[in-house]
Structures are given as structure tokens and as C-alpha cells.
C-alpha positions as CSV (number, residue, x, y, z in Angstrom):
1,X,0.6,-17.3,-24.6
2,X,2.5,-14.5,-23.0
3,X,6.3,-15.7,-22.2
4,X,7.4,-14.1,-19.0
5,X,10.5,-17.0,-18.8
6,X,12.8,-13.6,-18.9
7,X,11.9,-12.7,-15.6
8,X,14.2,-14.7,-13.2
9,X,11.4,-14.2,-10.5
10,X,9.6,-16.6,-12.4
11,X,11.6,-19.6,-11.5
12,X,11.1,-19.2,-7.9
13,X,7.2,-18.0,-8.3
14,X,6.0,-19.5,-11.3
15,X,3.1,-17.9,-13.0
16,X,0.3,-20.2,-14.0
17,X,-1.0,-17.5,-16.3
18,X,1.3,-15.4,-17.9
19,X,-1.4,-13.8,-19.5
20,X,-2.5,-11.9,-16.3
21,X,-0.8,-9.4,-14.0
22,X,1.8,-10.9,-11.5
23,X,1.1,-9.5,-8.1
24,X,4.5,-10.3,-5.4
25,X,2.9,-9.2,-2.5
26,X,2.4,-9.8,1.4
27,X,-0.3,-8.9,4.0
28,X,1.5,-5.4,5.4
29,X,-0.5,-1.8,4.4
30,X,2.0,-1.5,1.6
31,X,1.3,-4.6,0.5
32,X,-2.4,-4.9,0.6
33,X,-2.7,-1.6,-1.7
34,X,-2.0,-3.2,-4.7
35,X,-4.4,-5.7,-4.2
36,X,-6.9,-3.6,-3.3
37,X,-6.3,-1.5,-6.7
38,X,-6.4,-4.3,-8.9
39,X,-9.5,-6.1,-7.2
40,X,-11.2,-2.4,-7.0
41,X,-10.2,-2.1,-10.9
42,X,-11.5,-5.4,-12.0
43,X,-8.1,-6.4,-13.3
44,X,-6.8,-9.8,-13.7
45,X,-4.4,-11.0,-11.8
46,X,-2.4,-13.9,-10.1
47,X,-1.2,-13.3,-6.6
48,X,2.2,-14.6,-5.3
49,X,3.4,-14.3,-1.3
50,X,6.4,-13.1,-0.9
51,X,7.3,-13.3,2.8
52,X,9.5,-10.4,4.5
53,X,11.8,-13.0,5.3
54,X,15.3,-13.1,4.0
55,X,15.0,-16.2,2.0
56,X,12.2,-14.5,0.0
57,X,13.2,-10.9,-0.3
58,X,16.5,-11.0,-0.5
59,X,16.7,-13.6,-2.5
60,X,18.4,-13.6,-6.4
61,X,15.1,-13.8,-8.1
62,X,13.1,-11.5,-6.3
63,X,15.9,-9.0,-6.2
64,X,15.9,-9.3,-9.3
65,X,12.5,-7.8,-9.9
66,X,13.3,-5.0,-6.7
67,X,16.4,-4.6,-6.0
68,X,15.1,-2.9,-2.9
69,X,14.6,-5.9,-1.6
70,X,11.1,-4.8,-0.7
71,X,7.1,-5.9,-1.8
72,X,5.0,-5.4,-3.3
73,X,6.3,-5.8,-6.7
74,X,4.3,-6.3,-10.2
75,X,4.4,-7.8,-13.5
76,X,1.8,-6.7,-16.2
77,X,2.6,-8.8,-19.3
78,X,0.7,-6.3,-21.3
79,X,2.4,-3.5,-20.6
80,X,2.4,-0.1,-22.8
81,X,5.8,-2.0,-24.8
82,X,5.0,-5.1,-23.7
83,X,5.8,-6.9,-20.2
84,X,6.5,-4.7,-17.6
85,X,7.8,-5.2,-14.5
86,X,7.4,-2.7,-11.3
87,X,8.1,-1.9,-7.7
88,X,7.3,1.3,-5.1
89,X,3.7,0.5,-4.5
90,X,2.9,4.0,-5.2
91,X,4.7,3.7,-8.3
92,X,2.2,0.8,-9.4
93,X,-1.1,2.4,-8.0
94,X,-0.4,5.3,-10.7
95,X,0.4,2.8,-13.1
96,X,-2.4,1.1,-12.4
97,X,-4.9,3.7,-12.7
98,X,-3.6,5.3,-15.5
99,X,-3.7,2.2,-17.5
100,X,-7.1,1.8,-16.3
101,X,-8.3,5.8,-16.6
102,X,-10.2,4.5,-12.5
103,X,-9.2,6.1,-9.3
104,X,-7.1,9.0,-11.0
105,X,-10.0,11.7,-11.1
106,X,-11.7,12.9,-14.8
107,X,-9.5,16.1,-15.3
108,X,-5.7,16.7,-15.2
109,X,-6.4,19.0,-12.1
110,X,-7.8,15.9,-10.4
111,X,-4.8,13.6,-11.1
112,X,-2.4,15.9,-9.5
113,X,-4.5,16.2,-6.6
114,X,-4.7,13.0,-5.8
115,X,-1.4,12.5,-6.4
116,X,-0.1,15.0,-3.9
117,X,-2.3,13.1,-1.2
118,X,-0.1,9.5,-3.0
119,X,3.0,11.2,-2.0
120,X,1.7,12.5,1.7
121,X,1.3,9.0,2.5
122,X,4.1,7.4,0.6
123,X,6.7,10.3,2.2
124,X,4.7,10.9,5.7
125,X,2.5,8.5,6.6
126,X,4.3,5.1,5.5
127,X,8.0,5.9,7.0
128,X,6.4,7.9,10.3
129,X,3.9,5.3,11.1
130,X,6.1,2.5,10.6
131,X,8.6,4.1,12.5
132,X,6.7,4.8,15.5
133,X,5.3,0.7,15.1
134,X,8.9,-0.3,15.1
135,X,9.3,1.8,18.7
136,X,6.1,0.8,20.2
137,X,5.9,-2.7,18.6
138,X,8.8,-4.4,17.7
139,X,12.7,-4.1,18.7
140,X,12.5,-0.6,19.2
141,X,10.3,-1.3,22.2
142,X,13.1,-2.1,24.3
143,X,15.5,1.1,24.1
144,X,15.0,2.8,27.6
145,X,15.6,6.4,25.2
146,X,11.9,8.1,25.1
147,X,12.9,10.6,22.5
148,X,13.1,8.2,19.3
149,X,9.6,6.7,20.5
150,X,8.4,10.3,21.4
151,X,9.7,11.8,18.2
152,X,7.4,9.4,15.7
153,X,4.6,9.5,18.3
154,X,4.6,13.2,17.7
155,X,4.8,13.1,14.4
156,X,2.0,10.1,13.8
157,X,-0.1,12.4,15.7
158,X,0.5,15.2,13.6
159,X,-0.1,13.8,10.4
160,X,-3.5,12.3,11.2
161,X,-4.3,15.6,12.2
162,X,-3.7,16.6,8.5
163,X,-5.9,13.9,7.7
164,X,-8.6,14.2,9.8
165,X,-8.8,17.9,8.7
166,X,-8.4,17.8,5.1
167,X,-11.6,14.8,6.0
168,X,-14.5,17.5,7.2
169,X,-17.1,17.8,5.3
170,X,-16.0,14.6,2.5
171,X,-15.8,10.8,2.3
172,X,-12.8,10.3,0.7
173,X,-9.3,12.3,1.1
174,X,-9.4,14.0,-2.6
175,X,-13.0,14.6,-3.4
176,X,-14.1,11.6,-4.8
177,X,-12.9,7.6,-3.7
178,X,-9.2,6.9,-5.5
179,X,-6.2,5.5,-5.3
180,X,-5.0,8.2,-2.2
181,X,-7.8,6.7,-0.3
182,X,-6.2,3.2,-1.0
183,X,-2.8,4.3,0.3
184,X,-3.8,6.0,3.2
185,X,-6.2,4.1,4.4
186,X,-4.3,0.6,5.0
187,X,-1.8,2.8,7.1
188,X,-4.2,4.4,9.0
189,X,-5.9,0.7,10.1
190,X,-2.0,-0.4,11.0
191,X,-2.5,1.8,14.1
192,X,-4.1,-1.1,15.4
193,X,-1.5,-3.6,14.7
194,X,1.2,-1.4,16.3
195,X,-1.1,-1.2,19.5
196,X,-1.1,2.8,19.1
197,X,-4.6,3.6,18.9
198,X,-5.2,5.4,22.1
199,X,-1.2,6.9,22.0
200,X,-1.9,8.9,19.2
201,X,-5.8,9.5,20.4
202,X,-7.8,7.9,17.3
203,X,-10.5,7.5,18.7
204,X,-11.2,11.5,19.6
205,X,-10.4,12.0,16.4
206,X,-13.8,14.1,14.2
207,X,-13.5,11.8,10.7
208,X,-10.4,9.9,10.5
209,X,-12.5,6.3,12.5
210,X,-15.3,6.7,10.1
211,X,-12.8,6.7,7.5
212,X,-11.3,4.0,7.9
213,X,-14.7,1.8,8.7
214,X,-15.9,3.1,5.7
215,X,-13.3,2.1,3.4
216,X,-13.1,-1.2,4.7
217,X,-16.6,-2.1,4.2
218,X,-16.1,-1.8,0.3
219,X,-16.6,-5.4,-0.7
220,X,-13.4,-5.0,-3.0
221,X,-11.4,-3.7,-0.3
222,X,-12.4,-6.7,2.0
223,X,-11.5,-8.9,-0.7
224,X,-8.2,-7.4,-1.7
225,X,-7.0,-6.9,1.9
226,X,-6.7,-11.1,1.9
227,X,-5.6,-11.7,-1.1
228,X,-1.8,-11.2,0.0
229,X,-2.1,-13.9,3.0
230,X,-4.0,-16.6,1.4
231,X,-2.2,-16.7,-2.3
């Protein structure tokens, strides 16, 4: 049997089958990527919460694994030189679907396309949209300033423009479904949780709504978007 005892995270989440991917995870869009890939890639694995609360990410054994202090965060005892540990969740949806060949298109032309549309959400659409939740939402709510809650309203707005663009005429944001549809997509359905849908117009929007409904209603989405609360 695989012996991940090295991993200090271990102690605090023990694995109950070292044999399998260890998922650290938590229900935000971040977080439900990962379990979305590996559910969508029919890959093993054993799911770990890992609340956003101090005790948990900031503690020594999860640091440990991220010292970013931030999920979701992997194990894959069978990694290409044996156990391999990972954080960035767009750093393990590559990782995933290389080591799988699924989600990553069938030429080289077709990995780096879809990998451009990674990096739009992982440097635009993450930061922007969870910035504008944080000044619609959360503390940020309470600053009398406009311009900081104007500033990532704006910018949300522009980037699901881009979106709902590069959308006409296709299902999925590269061409075929991958793992830029499984980043995107959980950010786009946050809009809801931040209470932003009708700031940033969604709903006039041509192809982003369909979208999102249509990504969610793959039964290995549904499934992976749960795993992170109920582990």
C-alpha cells in the first residue's frame, strides 16, 4: 500500500486510501473545479474538507502542502516519480488532464487553446469576480467609496462580454467541452452567490445563461460540485 505518512497534511486529514488521489478541497468555484475534473475523468479519489477558516488553512499541516494558505490542494500517490503533491487549481486541472490525455483537446494546437482560456479565468475572471463579490457581498459592502465597487463591477462586466462573445455559434468556450469550461464555468454561477446577477446584466446576456445551465446539467458536474461540502 501506498505510504503517504511523509505528507504532514496527513496527520490532520488522514487518508483512508493512500492508494487514491487526495483531494483538500471546499465548496467555493475554485474549489469545486477539481472535483468536477476528477469526477468528469473517472479518477479515484478521496475528498477531504478543508474549511477557509484559519484553523484549517493556515494551519502547519495544510500549509505544509500550500503554503498559500489556500484550497484546493491535491495528492496523487501515483504520480509521474511517485507521490505528488499540488496546489493552484489550475495548476492541477492541467495535471490532471494530461495525466489522463481528457479535457486537453487531440492536437498540440488544441492544448494551448484551451489553455489560454485556463489562464483568462485563472488571471481575469477568478481575481475580478471575487473582487467585485467581496464589494457587493461581504466587508467590502460597507465602504461608502463607489469607485472600488464600480471598478470590479466594470470589469466583471467586461469579461463576460469576452465570454459571451467568444460563446456564439458553440457549446463550450474552446471548441469542444474541457477543462476551460470547468474553470470558467463555476465562476460564472458565483454571480449568484455574490447577488450580482442583474448588476452586471446576465440575464440580457446572448450565450453566457445557457452556458452555465448547460454545464451544470452534466451528471458529473452535479456530482462533483457536492463533493467538496459533504466529504
Amino acid at each position: 500500500m501506498t505510504d503517504l505518512s511523509t505528507f504532514p497534511i496527513t496527520r490532520r486529514w488522514p487518508a483512508n486510501d493512500p492508494s487514491v488521489i487526495q483531494l483538500y478541497s471546499y465548496p467555493t468555484p475554485n474549489g469545486v473545479k477539481i472535483s468536477i475534473a476528477l469526477e468528469e475523468m473517472g479518477l479515484d479519489y478521496e475528498p477531504h474538507l478543508v474549511t477557509l477558516k484559519d484553523e484549517d488553512v493556515k494551519s502547519a499541516e495544510f500549509l505544509s502542502l500550500n503554503p498559500n494558505n489556500k484550497i484546493p490542494a491535491i495528492i496523487d500517490p501515483n504520480g509521474p516519480d511517485g507521490p505528488l503533491a499540488l496546489f493552484e487549481s489550475g495548476a492541477i486541472l492541467l495535471y490532471l488532464a494530461e495525466k489522463t490525455g481528457k479535457f486537453i483537446g487531440q492536437s498540440a494546437s488544441d492544448k494551448h487553446r484551451i489553455t489560454q482560456w485556463l489562464m483568462f479565468q485563472m488571471g481575469g475572471v477568478g481575481p475580478m469576480f471575487g473582487q467585485m463579490g467581496f464589494f457587493f457581498k461581504f466587508a467590502g459592502a460597507d465602504i461608502s467609496d463607489d469607485r472600488p465597487r464600480n471598478r470590479y463591477r466594470d470589469e466583471a462586466i467586461r469579461l463576460l462580454a469576452v465570454v459571451d462573445k467568444q460563446l456564439d455559434g458553440q457549446d463550450w468556450i474552446a471548441g469542444d467541452y474541457s477543462i476551460a469550461d470547468m474553470a470558467i464555468a463555476p465562476w460564472l454561477n458565483a454571480l449568484e452567490f455574490y447577488g450580482t446577477k442583474d448588476v452586471v446584466g446576465y440575464h440580457d446576456l446572448k450565450n453566457v445563461p445557457a452556458y452555465v445551465d448547460r454545464f451544470f446539467a452534466r451528471p458529473a458536474v452535479e456530482k462533483g460540485r457536492l463533493i467538496p461540502a459533504t466529504s
